[in-house]
SEPA-268411 format. One record per atom (N, C-alpha, C): x, y, z. Coordinates in steps of 0.02 Angstrom, whole numbers, padded with zeros to 5 digits, always signed. Layout:
<sites>
XYZ/...
</sites>
This chain:
<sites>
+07526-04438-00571/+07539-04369-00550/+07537-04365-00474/+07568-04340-00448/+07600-04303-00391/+07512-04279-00326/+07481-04312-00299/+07427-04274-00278/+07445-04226-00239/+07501-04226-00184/+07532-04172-00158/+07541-04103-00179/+07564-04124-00274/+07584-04064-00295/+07495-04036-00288/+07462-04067-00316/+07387-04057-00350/+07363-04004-00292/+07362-04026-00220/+07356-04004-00171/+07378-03936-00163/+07445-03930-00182/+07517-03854-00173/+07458-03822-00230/+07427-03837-00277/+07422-03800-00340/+07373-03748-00314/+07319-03813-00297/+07235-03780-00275/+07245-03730-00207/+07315-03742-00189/+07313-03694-00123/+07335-03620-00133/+07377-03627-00198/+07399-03558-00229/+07348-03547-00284/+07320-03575-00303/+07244-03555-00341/+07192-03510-00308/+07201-03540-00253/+07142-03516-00196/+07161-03446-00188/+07245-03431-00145/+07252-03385-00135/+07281-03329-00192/+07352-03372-00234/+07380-03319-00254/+07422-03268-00233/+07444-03315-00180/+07504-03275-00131/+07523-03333-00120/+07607-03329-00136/+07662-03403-00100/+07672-03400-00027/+07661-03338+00003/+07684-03366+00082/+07620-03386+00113/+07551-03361+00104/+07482-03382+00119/+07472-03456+00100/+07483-03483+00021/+07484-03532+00017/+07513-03571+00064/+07610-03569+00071/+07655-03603+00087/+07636-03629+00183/+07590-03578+00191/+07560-03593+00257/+07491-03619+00252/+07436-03646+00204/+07425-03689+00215/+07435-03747+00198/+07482-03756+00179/+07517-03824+00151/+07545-03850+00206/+07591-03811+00243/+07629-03836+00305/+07685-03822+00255/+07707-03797+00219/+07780-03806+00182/+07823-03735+00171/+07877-03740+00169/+07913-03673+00168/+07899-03638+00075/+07899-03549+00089/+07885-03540+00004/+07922-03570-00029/+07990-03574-00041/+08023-03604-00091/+08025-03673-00104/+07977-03717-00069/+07971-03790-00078/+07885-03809-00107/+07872-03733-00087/+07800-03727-00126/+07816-03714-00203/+07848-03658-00231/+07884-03636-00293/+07923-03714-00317/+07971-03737-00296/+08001-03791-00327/+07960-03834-00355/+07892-03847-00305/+07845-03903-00328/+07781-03878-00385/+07763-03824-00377/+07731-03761-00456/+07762-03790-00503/+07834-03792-00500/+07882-03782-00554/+07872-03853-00579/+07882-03906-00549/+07886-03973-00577/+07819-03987-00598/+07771-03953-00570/+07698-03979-00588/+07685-03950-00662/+07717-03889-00674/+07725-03862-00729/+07747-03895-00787/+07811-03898-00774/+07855-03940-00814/+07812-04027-00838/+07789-04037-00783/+07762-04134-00781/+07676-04100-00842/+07646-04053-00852/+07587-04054-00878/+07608-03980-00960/+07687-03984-00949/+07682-03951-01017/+07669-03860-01032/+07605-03843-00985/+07624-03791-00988/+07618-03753-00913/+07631-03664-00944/+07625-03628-00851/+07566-03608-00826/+07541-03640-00765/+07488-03616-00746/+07475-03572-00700/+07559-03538-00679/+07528-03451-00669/+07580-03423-00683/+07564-03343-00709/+07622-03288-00724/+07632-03247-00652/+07667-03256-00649/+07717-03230-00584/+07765-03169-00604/+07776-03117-00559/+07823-03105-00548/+07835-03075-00484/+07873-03021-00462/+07896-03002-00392/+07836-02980-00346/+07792-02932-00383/+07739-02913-00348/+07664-02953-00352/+07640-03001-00403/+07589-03027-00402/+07598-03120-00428/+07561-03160-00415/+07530-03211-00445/+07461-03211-00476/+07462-03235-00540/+07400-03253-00571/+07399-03314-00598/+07331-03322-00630/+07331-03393-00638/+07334-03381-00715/+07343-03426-00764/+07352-03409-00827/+07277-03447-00839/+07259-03450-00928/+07206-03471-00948/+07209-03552-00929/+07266-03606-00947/+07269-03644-00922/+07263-03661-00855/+07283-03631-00811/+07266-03632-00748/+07211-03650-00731/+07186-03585-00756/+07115-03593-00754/+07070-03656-00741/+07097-03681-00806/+07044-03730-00827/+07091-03815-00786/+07155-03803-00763/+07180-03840-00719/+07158-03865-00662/+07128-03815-00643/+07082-03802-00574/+07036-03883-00578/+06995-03855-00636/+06936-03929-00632/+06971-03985-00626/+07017-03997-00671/+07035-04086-00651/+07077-04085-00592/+07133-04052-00563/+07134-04065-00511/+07091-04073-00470/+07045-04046-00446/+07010-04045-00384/+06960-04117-00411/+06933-04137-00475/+06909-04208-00486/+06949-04255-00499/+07041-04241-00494/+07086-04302-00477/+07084-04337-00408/+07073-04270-00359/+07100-04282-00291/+07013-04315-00258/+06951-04287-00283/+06898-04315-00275/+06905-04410-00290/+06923-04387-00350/+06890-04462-00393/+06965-04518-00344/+07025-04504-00318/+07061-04545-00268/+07050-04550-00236/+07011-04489-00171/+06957-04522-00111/+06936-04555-00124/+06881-04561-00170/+06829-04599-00192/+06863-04681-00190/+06902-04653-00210/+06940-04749-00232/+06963-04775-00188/+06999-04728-00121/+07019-04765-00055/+06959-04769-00013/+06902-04748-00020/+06867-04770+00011/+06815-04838-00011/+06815-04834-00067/+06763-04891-00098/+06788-04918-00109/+06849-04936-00145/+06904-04996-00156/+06954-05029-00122/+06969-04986-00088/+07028-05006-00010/+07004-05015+00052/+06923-04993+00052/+06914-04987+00107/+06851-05000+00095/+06804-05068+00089/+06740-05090+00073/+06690-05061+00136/+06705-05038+00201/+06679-05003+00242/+06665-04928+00276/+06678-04914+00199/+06663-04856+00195/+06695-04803+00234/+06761-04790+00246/+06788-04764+00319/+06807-04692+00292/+06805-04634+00318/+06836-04593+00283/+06894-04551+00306/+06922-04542+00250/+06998-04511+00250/+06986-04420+00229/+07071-04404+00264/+07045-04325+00260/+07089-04275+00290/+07080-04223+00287/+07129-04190+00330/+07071-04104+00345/+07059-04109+00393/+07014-04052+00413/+07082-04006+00466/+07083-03936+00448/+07119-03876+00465/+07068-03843+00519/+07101-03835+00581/+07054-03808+00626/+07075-03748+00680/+07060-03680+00698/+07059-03641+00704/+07017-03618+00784/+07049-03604+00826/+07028-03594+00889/+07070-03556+00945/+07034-03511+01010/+07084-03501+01039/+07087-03572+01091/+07147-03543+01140/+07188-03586+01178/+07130-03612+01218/+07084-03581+01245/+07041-03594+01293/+06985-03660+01257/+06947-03639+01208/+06914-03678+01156/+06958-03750+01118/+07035-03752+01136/+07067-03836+01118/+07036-03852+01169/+07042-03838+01228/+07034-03896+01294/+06975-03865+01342/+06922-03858+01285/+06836-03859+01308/+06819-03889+01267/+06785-03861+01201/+06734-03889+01166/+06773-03937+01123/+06854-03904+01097/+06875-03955+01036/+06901-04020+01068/+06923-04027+01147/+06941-04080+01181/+06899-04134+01142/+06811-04127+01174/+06770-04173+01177/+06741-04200+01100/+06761-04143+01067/+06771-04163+00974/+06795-04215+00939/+06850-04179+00966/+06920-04245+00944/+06922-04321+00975/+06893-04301+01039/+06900-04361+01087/+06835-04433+01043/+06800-04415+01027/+06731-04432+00973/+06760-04442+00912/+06771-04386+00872/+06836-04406+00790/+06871-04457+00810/+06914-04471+00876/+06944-04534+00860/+06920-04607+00854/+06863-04595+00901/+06827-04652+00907/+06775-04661+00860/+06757-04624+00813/+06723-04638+00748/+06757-04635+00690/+06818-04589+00687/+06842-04585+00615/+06938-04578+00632/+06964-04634+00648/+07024-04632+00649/+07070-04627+00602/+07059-04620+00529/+07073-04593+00468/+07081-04495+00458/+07051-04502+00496/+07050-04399+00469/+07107-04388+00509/+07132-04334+00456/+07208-04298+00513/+07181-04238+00524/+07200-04209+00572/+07187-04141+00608/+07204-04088+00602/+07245-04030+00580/+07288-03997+00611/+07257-03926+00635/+07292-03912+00662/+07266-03878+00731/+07309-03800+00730/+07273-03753+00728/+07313-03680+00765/+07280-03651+00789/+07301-03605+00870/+07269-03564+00890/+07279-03512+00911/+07251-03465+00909/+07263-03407+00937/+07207-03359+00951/+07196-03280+00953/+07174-03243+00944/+07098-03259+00925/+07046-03274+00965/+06979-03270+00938/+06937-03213+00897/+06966-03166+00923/+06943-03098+00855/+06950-03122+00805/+06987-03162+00792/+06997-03165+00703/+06978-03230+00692/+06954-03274+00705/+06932-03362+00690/+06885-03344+00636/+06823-03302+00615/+06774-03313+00579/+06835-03285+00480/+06898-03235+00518/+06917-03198+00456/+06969-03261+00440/+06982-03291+00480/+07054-03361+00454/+06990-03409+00402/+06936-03414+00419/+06911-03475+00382/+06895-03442+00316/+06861-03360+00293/+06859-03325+00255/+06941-03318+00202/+06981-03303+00225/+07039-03293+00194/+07055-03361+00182/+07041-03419+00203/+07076-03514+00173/+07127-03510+00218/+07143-03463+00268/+07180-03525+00312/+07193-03583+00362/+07129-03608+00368/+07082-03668+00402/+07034-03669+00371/+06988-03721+00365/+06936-03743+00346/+06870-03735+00397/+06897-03738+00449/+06845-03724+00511/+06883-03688+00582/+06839-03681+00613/+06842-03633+00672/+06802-03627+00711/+06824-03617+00772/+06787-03611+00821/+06772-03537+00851/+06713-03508+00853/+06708-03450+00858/+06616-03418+00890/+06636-03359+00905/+06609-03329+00932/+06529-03313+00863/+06469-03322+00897/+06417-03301+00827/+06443-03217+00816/+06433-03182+00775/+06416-03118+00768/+06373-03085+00752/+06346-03016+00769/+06278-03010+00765/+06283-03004+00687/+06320-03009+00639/+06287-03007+00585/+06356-03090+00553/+06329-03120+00524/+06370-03169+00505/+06378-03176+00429/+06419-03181+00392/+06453-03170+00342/+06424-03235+00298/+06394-03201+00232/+06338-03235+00190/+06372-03318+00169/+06444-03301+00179/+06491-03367+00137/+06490-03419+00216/+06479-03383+00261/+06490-03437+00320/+06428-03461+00344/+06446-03537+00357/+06393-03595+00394/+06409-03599+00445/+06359-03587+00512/+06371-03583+00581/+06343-03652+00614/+06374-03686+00640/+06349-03726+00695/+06346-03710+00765/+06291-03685+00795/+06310-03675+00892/+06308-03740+00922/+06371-03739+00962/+06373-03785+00992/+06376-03787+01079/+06365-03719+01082/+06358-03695+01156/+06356-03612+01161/+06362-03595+01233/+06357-03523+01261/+06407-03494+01305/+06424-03445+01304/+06449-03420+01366/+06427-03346+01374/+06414-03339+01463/+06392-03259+01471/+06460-03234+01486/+06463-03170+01478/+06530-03121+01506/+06514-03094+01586/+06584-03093+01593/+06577-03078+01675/+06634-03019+01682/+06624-02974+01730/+06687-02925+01741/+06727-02943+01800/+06790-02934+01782/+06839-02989+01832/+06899-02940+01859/+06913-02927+01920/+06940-02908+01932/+06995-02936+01982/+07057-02904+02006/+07125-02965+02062/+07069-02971+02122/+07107-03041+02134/+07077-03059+02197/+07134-03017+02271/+07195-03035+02234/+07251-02994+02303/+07248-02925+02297/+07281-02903+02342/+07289-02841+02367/+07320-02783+02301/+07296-02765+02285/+07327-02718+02240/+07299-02637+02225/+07316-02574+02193/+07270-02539+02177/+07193-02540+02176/+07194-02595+02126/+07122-02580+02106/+07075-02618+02170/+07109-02671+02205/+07064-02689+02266/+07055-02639+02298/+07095-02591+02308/+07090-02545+02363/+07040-02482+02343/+07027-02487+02285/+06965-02438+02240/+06888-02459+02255/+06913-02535+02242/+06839-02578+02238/+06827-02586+02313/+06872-02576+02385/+06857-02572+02435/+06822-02497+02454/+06854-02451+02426/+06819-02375+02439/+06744-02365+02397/+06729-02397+02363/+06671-02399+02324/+06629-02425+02365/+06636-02484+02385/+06580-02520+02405/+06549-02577+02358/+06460-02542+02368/+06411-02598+02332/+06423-02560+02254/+06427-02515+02278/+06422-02466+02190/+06503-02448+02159/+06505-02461+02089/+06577-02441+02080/+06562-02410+02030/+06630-02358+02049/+06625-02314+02004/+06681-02334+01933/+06657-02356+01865/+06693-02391+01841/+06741-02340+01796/+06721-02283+01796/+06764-02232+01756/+06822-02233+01789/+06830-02245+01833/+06886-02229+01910/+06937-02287+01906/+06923-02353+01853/+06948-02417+01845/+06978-02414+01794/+07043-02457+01770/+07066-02462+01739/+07049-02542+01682/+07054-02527+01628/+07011-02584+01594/+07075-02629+01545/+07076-02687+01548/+07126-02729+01505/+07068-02744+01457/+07090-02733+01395/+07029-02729+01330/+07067-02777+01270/+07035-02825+01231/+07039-02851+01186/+07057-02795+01138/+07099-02831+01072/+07122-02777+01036/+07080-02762+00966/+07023-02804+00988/+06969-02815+00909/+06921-02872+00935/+06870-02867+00888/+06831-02929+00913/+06775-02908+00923/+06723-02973+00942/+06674-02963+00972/+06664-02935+01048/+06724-02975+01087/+06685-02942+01158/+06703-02863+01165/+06760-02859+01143/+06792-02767+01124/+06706-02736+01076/+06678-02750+01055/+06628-02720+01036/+06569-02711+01100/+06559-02761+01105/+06496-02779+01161/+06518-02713+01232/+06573-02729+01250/+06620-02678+01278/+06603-02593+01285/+06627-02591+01226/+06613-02523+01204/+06534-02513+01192/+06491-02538+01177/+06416-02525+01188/+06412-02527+01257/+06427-02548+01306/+06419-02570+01365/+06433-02508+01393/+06482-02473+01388/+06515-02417+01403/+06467-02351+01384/+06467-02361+01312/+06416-02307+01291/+06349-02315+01325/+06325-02365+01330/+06235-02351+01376/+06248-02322+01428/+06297-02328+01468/+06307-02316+01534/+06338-02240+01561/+06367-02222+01497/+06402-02164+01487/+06451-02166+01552/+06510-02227+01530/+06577-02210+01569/+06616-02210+01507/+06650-02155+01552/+06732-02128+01509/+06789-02191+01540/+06780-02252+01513/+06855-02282+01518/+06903-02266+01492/+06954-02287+01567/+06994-02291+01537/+07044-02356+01517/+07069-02346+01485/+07101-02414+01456/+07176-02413+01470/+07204-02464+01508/+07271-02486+01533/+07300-02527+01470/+07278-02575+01444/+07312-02621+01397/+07261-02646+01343/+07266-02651+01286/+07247-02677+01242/+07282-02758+01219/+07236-02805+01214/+07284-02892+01223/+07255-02928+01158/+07282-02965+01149/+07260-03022+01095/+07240-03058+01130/+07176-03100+01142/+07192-03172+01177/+07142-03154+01235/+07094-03171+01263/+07070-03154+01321/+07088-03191+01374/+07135-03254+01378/+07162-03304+01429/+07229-03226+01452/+07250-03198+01411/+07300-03137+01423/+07287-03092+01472/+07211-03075+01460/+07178-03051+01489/+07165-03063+01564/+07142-03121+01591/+07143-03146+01633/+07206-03145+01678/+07264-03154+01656/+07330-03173+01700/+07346-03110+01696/+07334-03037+01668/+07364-02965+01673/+07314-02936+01739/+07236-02986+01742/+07200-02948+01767/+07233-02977+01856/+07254-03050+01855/+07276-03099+01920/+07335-03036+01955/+07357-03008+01919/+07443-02967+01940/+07419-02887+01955/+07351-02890+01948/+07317-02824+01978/+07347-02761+01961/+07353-02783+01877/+07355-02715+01830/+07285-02673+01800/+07226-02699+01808/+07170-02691+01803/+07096-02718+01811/+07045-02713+01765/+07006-02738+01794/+06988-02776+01692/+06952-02823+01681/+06916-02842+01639/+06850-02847+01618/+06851-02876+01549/+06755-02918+01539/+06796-02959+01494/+06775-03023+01525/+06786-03085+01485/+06725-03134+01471/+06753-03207+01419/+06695-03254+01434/+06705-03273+01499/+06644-03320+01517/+06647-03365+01575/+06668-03414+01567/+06688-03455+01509/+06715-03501+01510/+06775-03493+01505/+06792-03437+01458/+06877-03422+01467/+06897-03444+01556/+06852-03387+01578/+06877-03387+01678/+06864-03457+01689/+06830-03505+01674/+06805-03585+01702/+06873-03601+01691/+06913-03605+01624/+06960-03660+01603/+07020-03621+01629/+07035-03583+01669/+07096-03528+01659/+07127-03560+01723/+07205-03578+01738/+07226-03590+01774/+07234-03550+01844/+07212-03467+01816/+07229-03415+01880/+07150-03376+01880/+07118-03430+01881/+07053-03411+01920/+07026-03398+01987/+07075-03444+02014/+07068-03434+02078/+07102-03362+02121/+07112-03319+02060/+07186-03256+02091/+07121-03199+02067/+07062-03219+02038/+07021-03170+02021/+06960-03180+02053/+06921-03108+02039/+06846-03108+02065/+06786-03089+02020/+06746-03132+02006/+06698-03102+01959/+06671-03018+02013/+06653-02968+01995/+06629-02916+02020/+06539-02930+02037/+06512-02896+02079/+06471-02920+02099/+06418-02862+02083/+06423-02827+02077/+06402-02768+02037/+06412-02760+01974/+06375-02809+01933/+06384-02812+01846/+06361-02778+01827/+06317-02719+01845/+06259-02645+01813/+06256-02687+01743/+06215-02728+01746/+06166-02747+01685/+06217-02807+01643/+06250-02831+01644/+06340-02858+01605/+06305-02875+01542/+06346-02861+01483/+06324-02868+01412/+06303-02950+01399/+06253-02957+01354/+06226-03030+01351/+06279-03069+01330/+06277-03137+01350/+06334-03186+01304/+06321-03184+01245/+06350-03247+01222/+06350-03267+01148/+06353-03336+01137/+06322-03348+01078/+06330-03432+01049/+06397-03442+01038/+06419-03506+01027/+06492-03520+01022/+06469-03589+00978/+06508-03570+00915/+06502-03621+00875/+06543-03655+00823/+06543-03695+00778/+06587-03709+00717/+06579-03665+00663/+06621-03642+00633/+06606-03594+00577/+06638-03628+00510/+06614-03638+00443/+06662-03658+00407/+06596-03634+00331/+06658-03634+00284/+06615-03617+00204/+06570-03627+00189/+06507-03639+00167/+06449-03656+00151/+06483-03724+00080/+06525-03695+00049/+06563-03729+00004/+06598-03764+00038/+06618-03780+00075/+06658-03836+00103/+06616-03900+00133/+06555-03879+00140/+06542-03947+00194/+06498-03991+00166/+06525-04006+00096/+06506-04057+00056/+06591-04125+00084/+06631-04071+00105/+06701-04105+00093/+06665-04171+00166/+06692-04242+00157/+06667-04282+00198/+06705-04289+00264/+06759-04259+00280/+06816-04257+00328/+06778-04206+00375/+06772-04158+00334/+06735-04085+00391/+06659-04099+00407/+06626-04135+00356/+06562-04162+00368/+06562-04191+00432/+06598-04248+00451/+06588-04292+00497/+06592-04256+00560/+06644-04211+00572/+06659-04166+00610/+06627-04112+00638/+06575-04087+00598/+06545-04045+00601/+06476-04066+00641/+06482-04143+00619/+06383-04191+00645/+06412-04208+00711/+06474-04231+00729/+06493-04235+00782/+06475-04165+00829/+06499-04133+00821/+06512-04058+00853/+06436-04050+00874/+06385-04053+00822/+06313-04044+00821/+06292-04092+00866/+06319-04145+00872/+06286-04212+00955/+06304-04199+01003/+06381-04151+01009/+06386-04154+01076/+06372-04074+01099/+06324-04052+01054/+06282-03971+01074/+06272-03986+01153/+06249-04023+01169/+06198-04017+01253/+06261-04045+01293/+06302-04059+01297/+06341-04082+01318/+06408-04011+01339/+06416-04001+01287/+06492-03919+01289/+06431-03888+01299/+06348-03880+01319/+06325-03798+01325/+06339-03775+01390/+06365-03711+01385/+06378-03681+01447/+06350-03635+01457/+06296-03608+01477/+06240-03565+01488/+06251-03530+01550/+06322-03530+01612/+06329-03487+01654/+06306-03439+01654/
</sites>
């Protein structure tokens, strides 16, 4: 049998949606559906009722579930103890990060995975850190790199693997808002500023508490995905920000900004860590990955 298909099955098992699946497979829907269909056909009966608006799994299905997932076990098992008397392990770990976090903490990850486990494949997407803890919740990565939250979600296992404090960043050239932060002085008046704000998230929370203790009426210029966005809207002196510090460390137009020097109290950082299933990290691909990540804690901590 087909382990690929076995793979397509447990991924529309999981979800129950063909285009959710068909993305974590890496495969287009209708090559996800073609391969249902043959897996169907190759074991006799259907193991989900479909039609335009839903997928389910049928009773067979159901019970499909178990031996797949102890087919695709019990073949690790065999490439590693029979093909491979040294125990090496094979794998494919899905990983989830923004742009800033590939080339900080996951650089020095991977750089280690290769040199201990050159068998595991990778794959990699990033974007939007607001949402890293909800991609590993919904199955579309296995892990992620993300921000702690003050309350963390009972199904997720956190590893910290470092820190970053927030800083408020404003253009370094000549623009409006320099010419505000020159009439102010030592004291600014931040109601009077214009704010580039995350569009969800943790630091958009921290934010808005920040605001409320202080009782300023911001106002808000742009709402962004992405806080590296953030940074290059803030370089072109459309406003002012609160970002991480490491975002500003790794950012190519750091040098076009100014941390503010008048932080009136700046909201505490946060841990920055691996996040992945509590159910998953029996899997030995994300295991390894995960003990890695955990050695090189003192190493990625950034406690700015």
């Amino acid at each position: 049998m087909d382990h690929k298909r076995l793979h397509y099955f447990l991924a529309l098992a999981k979800t129950l949606h063909f285009a959710r699946a068909s993305e974590l497979c890496h495969i287009s829907a209708p090559t996800l559906s073609r391969n249902i269909k043959q897996l169907e056909d190759e074991v006799g009966v259907t193991l989900f009722s479909r039609d335009n608006r839903s997928v389910k799994l049928t009773r067979e299905g159901e019970s499909f579930i178990d031996y797949a997932n102890a087919t695709l076990t019990n073949w690790q098992r065999f490439r590693s103890n029979v093909q491979d008397p040294e125990q090496t392990i094979y794998g494919k770990v899905s990983i989830y990060c923004s742009v800033t976090a590939s080339y900080s903490f996951l650089h020095h990850m991977l750089e280690q995975l290769r040199l201990q486990h050159q068998h595991i494949e990778i794959k990699l997407n990033t974007g939007d850190p607001a949402v890293a803890i909800n991609r590993v919740l919904d199955g579309h990565e296995a892990m992620a790199i993300a921000a702690k939250p003050d309350k963390l979600p009972a199904q997720i296992a956190f590893a910290s693997i470092g820190y970053s404090s927030l800083v408020f960043i404003a253009p370094r050239n000549a623009s409006l808002i320099t010419q505000k932060l020159a009439q102010f002085g030592d004291k600014i008046d931040w109601s009077e500023l214009e704010f580039i704000v995350p569009e969800q998230g943790f630091t958009r929370q921290r934010l808005e508490q920040w605001w409320r203790k202080h009782g300023i009426n911001a106002k808000i210029y742009a709402q962004v995905a992405g806080h590296e966005a953030m940074v290059s809207m803030v370089s072109l002196g459309l406003g002012i920000a609160m970002v991480p510090k490491i975002v500003l460390d790794n950012s190519p137009l750091k040098d076009r900004v100014q941390i503010l020097s008048d932080q009136k109290e700046a909201p505490p950082g946060f841990e920055i860590g691996l996040a992945v299933l509590h159910k998953a990290l029996p899997d030995a691909a994300l295991k390894a990955l995960w003990e890695i990540a955990q050695s090189l804690k003192d190493v990625n901590s950034l406690g700015n």
